[in-house]
ZADO-1210 file (C-alpha; in nm, 4 decimals, padded with zeros to 6 digits):
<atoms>
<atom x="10.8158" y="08.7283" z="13.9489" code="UNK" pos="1"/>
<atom x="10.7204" y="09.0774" z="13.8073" code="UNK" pos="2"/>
<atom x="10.7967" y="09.1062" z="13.4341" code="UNK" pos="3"/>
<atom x="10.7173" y="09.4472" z="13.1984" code="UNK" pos="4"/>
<atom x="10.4184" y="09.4440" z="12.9700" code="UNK" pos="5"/>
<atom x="10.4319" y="09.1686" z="12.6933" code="UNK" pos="6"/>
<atom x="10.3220" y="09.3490" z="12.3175" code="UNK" pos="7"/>
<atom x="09.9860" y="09.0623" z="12.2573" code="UNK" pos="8"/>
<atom x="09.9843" y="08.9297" z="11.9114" code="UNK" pos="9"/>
<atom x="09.6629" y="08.7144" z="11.9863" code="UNK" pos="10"/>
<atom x="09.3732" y="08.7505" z="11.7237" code="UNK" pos="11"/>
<atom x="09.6030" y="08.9511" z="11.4946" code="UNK" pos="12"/>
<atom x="09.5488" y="08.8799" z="11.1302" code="UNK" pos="13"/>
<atom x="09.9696" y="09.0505" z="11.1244" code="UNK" pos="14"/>
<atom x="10.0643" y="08.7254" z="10.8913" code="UNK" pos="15"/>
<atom x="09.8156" y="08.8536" z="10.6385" code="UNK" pos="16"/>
<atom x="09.7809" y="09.2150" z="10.6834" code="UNK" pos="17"/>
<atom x="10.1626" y="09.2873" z="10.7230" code="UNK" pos="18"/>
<atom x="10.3577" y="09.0464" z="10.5099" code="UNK" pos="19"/>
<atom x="10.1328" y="08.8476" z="10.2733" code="UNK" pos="20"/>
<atom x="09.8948" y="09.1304" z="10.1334" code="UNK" pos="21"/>
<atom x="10.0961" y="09.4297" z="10.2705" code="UNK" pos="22"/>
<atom x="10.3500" y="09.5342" z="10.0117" code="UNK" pos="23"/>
<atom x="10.6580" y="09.3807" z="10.1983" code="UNK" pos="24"/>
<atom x="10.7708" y="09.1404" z="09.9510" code="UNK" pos="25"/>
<atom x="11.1254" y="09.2916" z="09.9401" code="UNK" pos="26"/>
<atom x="11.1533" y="09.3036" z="10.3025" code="UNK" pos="27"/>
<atom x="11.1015" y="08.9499" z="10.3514" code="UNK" pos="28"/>
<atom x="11.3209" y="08.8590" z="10.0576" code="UNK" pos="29"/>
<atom x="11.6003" y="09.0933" z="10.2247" code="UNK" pos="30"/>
<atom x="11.5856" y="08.9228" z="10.5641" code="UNK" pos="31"/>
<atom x="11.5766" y="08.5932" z="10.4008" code="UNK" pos="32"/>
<atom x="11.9396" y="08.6987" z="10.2861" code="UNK" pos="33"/>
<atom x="12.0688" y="08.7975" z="10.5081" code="UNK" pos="34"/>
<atom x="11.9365" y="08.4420" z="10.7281" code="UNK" pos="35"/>
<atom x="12.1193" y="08.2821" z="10.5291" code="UNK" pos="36"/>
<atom x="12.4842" y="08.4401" z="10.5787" code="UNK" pos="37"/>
<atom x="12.4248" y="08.4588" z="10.9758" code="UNK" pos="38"/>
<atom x="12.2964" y="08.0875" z="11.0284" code="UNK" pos="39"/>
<atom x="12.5376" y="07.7876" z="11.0743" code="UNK" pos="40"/>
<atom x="12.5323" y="07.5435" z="10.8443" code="UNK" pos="41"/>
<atom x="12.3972" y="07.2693" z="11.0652" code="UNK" pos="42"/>
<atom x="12.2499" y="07.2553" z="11.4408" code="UNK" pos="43"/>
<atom x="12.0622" y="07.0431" z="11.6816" code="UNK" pos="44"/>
<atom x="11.7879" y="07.2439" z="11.8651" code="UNK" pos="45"/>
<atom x="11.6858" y="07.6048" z="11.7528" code="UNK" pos="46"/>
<atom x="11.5133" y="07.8480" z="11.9986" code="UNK" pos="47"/>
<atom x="11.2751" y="08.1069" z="11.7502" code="UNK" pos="48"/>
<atom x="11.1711" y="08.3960" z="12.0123" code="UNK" pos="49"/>
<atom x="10.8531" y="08.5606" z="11.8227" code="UNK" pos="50"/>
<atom x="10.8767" y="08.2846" z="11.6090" code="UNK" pos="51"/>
<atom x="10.4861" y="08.4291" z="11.5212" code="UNK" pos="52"/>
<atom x="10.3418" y="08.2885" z="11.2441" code="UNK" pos="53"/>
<atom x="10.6196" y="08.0846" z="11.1419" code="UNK" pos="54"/>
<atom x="10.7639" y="08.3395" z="10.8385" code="UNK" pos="55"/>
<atom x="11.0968" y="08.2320" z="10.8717" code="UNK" pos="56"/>
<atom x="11.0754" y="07.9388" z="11.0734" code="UNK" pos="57"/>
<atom x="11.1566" y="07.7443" z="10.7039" code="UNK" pos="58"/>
<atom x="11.4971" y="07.9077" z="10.7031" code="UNK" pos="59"/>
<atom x="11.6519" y="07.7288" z="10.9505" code="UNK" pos="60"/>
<atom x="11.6538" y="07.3860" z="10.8013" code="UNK" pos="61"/>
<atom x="11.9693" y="07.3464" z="10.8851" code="UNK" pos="62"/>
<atom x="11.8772" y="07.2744" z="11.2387" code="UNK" pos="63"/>
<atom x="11.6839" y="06.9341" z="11.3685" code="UNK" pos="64"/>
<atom x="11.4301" y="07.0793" z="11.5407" code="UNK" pos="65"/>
<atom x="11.3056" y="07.4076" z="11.6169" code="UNK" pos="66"/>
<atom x="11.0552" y="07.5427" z="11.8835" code="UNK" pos="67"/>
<atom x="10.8370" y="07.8326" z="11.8450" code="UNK" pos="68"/>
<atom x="10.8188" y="08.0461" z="12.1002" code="UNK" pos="69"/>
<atom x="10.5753" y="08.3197" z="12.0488" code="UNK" pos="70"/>
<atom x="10.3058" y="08.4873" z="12.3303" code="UNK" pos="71"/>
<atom x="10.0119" y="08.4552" z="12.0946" code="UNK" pos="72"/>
<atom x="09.8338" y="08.1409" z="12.0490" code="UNK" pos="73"/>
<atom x="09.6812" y="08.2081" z="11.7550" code="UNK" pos="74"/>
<atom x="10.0186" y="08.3057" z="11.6291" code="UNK" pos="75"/>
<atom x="10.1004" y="07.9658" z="11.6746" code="UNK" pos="76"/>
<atom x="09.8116" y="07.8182" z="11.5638" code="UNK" pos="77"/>
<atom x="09.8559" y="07.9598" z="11.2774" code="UNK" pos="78"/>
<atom x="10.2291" y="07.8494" z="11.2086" code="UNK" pos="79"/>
<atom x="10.0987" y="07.4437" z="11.2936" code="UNK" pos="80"/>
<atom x="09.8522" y="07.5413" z="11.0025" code="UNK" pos="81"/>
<atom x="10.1514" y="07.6644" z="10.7598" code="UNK" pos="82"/>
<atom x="10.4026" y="07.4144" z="10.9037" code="UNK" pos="83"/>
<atom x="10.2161" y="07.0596" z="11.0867" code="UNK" pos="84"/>
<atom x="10.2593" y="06.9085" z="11.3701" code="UNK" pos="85"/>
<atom x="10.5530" y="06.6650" z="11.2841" code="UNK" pos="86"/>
<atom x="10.8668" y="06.6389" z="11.5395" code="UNK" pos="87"/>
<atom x="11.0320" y="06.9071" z="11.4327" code="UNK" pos="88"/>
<atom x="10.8366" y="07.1486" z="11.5432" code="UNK" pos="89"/>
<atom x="10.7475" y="07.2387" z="11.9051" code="UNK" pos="90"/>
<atom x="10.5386" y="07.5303" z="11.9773" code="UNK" pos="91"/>
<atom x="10.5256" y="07.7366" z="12.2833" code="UNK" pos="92"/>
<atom x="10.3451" y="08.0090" z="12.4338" code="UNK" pos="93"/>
<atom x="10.5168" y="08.2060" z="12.6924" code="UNK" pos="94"/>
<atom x="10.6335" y="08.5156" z="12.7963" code="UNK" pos="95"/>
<atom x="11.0514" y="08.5729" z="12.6648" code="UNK" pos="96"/>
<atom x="11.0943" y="08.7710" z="12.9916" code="UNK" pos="97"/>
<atom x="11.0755" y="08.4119" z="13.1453" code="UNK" pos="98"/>
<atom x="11.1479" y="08.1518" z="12.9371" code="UNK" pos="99"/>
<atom x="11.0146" y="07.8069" z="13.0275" code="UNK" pos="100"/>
<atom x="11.3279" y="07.5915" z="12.9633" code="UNK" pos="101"/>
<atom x="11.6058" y="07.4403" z="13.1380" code="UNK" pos="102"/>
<atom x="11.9284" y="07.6170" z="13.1608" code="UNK" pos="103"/>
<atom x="12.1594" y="07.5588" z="12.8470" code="UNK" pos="104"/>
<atom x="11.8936" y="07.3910" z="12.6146" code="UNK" pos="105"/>
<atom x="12.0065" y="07.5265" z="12.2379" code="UNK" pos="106"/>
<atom x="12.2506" y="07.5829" z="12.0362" code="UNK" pos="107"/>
<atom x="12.1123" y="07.8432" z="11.8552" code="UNK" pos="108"/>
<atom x="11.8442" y="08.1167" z="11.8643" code="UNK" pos="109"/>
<atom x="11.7211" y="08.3976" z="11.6818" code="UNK" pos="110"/>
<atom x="11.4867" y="08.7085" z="11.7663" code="UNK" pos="111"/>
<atom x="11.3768" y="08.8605" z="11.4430" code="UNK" pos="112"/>
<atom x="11.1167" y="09.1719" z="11.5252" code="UNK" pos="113"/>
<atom x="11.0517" y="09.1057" z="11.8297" code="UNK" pos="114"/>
<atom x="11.3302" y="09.3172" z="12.0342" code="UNK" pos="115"/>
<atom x="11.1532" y="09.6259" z="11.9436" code="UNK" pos="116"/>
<atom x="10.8509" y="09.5133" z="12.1867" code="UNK" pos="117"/>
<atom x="11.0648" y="09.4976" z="12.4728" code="UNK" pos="118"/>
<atom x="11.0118" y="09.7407" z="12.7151" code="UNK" pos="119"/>
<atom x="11.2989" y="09.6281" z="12.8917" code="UNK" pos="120"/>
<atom x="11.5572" y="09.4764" z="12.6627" code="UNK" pos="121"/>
<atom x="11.8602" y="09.3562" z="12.8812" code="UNK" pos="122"/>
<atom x="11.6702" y="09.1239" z="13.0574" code="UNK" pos="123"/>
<atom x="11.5181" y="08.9458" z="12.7793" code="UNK" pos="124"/>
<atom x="11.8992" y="08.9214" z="12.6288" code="UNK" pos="125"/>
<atom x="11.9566" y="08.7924" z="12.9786" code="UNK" pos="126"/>
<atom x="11.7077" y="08.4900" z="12.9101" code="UNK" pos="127"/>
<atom x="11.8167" y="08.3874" z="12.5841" code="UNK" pos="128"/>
<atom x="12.2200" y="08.3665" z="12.7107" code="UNK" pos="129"/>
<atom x="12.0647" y="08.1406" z="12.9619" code="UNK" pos="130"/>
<atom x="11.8649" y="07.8884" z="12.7440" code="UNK" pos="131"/>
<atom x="12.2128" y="07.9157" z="12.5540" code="UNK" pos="132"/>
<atom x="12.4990" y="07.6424" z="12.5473" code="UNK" pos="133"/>
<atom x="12.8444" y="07.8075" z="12.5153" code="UNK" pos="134"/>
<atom x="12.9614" y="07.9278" z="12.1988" code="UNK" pos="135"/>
<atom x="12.5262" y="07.9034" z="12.0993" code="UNK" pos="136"/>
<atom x="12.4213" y="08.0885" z="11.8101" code="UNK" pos="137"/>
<atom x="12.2067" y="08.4160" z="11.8514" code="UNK" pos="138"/>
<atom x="12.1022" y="08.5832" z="11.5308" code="UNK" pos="139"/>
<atom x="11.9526" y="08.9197" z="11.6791" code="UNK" pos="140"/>
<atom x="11.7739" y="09.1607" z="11.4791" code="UNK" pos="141"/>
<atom x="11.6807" y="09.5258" z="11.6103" code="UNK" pos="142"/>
<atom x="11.4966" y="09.8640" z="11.5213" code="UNK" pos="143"/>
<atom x="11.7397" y="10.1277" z="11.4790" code="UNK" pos="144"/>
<atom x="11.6650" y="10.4959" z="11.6179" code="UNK" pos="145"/>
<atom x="12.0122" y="10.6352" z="11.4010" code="UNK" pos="146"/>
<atom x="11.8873" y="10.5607" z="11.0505" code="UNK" pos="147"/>
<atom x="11.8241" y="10.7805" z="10.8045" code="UNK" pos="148"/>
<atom x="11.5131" y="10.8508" z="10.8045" code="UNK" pos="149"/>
<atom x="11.5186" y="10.9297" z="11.1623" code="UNK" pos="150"/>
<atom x="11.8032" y="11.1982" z="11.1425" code="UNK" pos="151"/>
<atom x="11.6853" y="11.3910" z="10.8670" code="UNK" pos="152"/>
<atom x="11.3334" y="11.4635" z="11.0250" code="UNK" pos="153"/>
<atom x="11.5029" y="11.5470" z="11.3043" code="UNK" pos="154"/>
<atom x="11.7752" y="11.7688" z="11.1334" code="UNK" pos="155"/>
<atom x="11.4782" y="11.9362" z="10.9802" code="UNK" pos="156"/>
<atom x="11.2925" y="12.0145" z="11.3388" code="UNK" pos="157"/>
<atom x="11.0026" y="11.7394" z="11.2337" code="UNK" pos="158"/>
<atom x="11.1019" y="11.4804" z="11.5253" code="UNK" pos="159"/>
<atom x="11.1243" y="11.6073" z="11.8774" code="UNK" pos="160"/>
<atom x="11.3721" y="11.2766" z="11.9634" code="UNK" pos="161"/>
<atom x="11.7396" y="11.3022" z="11.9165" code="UNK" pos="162"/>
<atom x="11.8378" y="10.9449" z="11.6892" code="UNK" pos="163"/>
<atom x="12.1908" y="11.0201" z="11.8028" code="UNK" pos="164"/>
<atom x="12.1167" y="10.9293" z="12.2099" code="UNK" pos="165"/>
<atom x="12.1572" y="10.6081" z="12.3872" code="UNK" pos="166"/>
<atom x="11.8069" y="10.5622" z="12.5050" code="UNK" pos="167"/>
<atom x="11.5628" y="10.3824" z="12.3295" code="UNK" pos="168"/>
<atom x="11.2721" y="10.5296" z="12.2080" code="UNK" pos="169"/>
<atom x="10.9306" y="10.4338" z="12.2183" code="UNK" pos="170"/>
<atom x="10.7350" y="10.5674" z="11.8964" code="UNK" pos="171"/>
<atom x="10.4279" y="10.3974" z="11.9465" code="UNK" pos="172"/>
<atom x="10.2966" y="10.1778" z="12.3041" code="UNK" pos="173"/>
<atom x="10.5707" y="09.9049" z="12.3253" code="UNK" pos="174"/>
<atom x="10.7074" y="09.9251" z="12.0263" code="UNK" pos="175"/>
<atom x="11.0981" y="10.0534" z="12.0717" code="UNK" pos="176"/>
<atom x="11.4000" y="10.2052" z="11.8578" code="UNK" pos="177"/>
<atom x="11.7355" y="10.1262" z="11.9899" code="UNK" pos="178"/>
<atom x="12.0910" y="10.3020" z="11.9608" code="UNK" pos="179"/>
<atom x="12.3422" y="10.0823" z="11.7821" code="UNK" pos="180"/>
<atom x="12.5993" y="10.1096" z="12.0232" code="UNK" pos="181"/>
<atom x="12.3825" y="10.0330" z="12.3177" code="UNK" pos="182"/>
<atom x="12.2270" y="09.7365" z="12.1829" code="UNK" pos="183"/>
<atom x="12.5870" y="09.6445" z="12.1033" code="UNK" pos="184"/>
<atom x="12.6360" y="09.7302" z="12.5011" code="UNK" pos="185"/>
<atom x="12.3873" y="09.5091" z="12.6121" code="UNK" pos="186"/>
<atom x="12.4695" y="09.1953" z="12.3825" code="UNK" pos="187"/>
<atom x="12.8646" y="09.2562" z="12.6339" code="UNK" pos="188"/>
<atom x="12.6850" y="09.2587" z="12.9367" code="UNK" pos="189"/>
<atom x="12.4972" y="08.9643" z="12.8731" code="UNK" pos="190"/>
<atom x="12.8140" y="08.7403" z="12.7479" code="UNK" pos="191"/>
<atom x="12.7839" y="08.7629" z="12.3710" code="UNK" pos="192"/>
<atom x="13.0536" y="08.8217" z="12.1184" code="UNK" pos="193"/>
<atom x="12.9479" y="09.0142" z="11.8596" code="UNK" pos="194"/>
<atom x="13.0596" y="08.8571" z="11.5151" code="UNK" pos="195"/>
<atom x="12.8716" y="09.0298" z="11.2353" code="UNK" pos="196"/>
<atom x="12.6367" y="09.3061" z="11.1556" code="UNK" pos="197"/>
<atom x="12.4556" y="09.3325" z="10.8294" code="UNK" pos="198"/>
<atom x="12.2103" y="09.6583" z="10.7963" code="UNK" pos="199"/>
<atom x="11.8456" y="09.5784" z="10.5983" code="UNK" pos="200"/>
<atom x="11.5856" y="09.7674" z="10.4307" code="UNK" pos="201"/>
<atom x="11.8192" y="10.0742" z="10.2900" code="UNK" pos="202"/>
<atom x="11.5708" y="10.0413" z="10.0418" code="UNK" pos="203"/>
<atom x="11.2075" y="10.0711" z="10.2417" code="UNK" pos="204"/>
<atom x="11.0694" y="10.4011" z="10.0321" code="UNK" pos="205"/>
<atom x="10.7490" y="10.3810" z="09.9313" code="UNK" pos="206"/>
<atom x="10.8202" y="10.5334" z="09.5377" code="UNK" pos="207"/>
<atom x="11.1182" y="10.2729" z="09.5410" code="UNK" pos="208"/>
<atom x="10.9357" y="09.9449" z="09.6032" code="UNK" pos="209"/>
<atom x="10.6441" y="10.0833" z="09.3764" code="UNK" pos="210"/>
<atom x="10.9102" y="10.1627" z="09.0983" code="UNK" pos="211"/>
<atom x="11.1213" y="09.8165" z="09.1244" code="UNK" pos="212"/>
<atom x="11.0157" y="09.4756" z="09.1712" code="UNK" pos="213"/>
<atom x="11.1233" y="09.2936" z="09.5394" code="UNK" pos="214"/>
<atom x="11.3306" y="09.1039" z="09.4146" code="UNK" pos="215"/>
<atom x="11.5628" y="09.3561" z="09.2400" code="UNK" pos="216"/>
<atom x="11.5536" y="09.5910" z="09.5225" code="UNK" pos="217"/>
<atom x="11.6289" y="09.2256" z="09.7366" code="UNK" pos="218"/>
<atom x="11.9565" y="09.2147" z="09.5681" code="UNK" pos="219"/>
<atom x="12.0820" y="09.5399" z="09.5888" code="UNK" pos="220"/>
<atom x="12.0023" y="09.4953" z="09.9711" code="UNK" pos="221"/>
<atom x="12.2336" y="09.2255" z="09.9710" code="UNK" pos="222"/>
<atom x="12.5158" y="09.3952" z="09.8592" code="UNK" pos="223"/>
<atom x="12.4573" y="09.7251" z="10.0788" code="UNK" pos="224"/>
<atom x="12.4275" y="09.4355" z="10.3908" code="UNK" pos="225"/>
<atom x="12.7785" y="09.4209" z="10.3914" code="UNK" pos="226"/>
<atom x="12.8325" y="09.7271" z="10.5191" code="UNK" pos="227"/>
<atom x="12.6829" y="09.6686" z="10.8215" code="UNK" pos="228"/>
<atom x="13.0306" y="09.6191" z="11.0178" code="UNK" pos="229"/>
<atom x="13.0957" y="09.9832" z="10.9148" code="UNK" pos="230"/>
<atom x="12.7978" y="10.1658" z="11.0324" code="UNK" pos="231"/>
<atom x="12.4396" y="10.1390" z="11.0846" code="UNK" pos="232"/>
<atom x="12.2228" y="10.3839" z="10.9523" code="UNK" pos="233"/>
<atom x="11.9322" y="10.1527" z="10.8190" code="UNK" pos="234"/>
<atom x="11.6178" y="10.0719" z="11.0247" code="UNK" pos="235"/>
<atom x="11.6731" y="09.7532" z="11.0926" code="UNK" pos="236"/>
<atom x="12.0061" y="09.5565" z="11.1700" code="UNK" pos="237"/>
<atom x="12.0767" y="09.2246" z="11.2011" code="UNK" pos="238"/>
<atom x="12.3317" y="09.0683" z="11.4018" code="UNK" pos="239"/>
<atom x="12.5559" y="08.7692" z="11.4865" code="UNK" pos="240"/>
<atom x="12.6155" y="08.6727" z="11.8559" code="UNK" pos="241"/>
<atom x="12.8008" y="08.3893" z="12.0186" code="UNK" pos="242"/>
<atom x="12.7523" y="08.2794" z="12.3524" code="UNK" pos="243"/>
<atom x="13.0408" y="08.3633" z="12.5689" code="UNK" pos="244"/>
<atom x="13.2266" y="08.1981" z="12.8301" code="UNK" pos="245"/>
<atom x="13.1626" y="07.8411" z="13.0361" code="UNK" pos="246"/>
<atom x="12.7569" y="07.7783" z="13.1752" code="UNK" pos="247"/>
<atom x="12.5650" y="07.5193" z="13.1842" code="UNK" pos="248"/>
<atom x="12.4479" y="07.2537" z="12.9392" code="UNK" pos="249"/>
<atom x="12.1051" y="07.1037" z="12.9802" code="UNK" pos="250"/>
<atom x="12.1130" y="06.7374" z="13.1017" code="UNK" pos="251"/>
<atom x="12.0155" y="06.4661" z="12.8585" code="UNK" pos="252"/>
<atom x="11.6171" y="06.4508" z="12.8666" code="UNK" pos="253"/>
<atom x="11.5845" y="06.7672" z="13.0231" code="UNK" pos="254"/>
<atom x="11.3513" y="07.0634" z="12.8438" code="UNK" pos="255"/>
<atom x="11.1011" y="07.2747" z="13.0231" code="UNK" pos="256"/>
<atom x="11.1551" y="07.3983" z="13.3435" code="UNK" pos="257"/>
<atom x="10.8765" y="07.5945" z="13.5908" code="UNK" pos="258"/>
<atom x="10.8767" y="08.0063" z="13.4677" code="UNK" pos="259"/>
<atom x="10.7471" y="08.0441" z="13.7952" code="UNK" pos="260"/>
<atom x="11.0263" y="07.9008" z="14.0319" code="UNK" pos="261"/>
<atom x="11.2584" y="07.7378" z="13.7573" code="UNK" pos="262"/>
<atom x="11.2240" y="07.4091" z="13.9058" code="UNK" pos="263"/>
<atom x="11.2684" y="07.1486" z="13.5697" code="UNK" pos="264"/>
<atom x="10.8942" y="07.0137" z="13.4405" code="UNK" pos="265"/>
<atom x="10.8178" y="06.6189" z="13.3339" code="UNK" pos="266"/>
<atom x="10.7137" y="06.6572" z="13.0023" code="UNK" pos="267"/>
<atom x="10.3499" y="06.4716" z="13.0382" code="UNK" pos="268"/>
<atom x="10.0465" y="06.4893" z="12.8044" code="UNK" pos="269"/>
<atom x="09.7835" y="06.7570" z="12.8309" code="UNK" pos="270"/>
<atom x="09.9251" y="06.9258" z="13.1490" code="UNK" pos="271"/>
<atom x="10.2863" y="07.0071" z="13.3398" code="UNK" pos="272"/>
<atom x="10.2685" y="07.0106" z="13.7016" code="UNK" pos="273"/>
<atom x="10.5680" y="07.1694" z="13.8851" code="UNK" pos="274"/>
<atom x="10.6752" y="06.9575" z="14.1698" code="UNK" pos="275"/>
<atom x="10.7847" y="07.2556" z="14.3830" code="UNK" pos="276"/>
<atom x="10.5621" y="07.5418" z="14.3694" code="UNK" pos="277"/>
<atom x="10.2473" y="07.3339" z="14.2298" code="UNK" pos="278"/>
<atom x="10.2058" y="07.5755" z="13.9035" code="UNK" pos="279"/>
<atom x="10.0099" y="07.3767" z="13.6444" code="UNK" pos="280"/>
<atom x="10.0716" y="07.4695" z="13.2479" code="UNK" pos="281"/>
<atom x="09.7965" y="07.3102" z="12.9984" code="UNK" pos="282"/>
<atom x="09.9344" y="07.1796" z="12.6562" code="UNK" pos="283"/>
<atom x="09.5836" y="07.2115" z="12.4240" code="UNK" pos="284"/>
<atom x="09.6524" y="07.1187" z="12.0394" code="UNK" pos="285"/>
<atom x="09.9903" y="07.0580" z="12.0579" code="UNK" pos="286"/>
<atom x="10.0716" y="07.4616" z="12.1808" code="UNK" pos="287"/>
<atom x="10.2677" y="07.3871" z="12.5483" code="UNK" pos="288"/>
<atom x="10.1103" y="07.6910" z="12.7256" code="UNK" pos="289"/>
<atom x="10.3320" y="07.8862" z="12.9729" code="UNK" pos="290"/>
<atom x="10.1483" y="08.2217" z="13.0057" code="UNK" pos="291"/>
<atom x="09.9711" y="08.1444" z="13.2929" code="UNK" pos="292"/>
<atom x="09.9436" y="07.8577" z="13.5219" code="UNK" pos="293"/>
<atom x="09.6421" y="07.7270" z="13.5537" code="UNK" pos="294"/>
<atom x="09.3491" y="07.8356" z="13.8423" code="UNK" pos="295"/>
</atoms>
């Protein structure tokens, strides 16, 4: 199975560099807001897709159990060192193109900064509808190419791309801006409803956050979220997503399945071995490892 380039977080010091020491206090407080109005209340089994370093992976305590799933190891290693290794946490490393889990696993997901590394976008949507059970959860977040920033450099000839097209736009290698309307497109043709859209970081000017502290600028955010249903015209966006229609539901004691032929894994300690193809997937500290099989 031939999947587009995966964005590699492994050996990144991103934890560190971007969030703790890199000036994006209010950021973090703003998407912690606006967590909290998208999640339910309560849940069983929470799929985190670039769950990374587990930043918000404390937000969804509403849930039993979540699982990790980022393509970095050391991400992961480094969210077991900020979170443990108790039962409600099970970490993953795989590729979201082909997620290693049985059909209709969770009842909720998120993918917070992660979309804009996808190279090609429907099909990872297409993955997380099928981990999903109906009516699932799916808290989406995307980069938007029609905010303002974007149309007044390119109103003022300083941006060769057009932020009013459908295409996305990739600014740097794998990293992606997306049209409102087509991401909205996409979440259709994959069977989501769309609930809920709250817009984020209106405030994400350098003299702003060096003016006012993050939590201030944190609360105005809050109130300018709630425009999001209207229009979108901030870099980042989250959204609300329910999974549509009738599929399946994963049978009791069911969890991994084979990314390589999707035939359903025992879960046994230290390796997986897929009884159909023969793919073997190596579980080292507690991180279930689906990149590769092994040699």
């Amino acid at each position: 199975m031939t999947t587009p380039p995966v964005c590699d977080y492994e050996g990144s010091d991103y934890q560190k560099s971007f969030w703790d020491e890199g000036g994006r206090a209010y950021e973090d407080k703003a998407e912690e807001i606006a967590l909290k109005r998208l999640l339910p209340k309560s849940g069983k089994l929470m799929l985190e897709i670039g769950a990374g370093a587990g930043r918000n992976t404390p937000r969804y305590k509403g849930y039993e159990r979540v699982v990790l799933l980022d393509y970095s190891r050391t991400q992961l290693q480094q969210a077991q060192e900020r979170l443990g290794e108790s039962g409600d946490y099970i970490y993953v490393a795989a590729d979201a193109y082909k997620l290693p889990f049985v059909d209709g696993l969770f009842d909720g997901a998120t993918m917070i900064r992660t979309l804009h590394h996808m190279q090609d976008a429907p099909a990872a949507l297409k993955q997380v509808r099928r981990v999903l059970q109906p009516a699932g959860a799916f808290i989406l977040e995307y980069a938007n190419k029609l905010n303002l920033k974007a149309i007044l450099r390119y109103a003022l000839g300083k941006q060769d791309w057009s932020p009013f097209t459908p295409e996305q736009v990739e600014f740097v290698a794998l990293n992606f801006d997306f049209h409102p309307k087509t991401v909205r497109q996409w979440l259709d043709e994959c069977d989501f409803d769309l609930q809920r859209q709250l817009t984020l970081s209106h405030f994400r000017i350098g003299i702003l956050k060096r003016l006012f502290p993050a939590q201030f600028l944190a609360k105005l955010d809050a109130l300018a979220q709630l425009t999001g249903d209207w229009w979108q015209l901030t870099p980042s966006v989250f959204t609300l997503n329910i999974a549509r229609g009738e599929s399946k539901i994963a049978a009791a004691g069911s969890f991994f399945q084979c990314p390589q032929c999707g035939t359903p894994l025992e879960d046994t300690p230290e390796i997986l071995v897929c009884s159909k193809c023969g793919a073997k997937y190596a579980v080292r500290n507690g991180i279930y490892d689906f990149r590769e099989p092994l040699a």
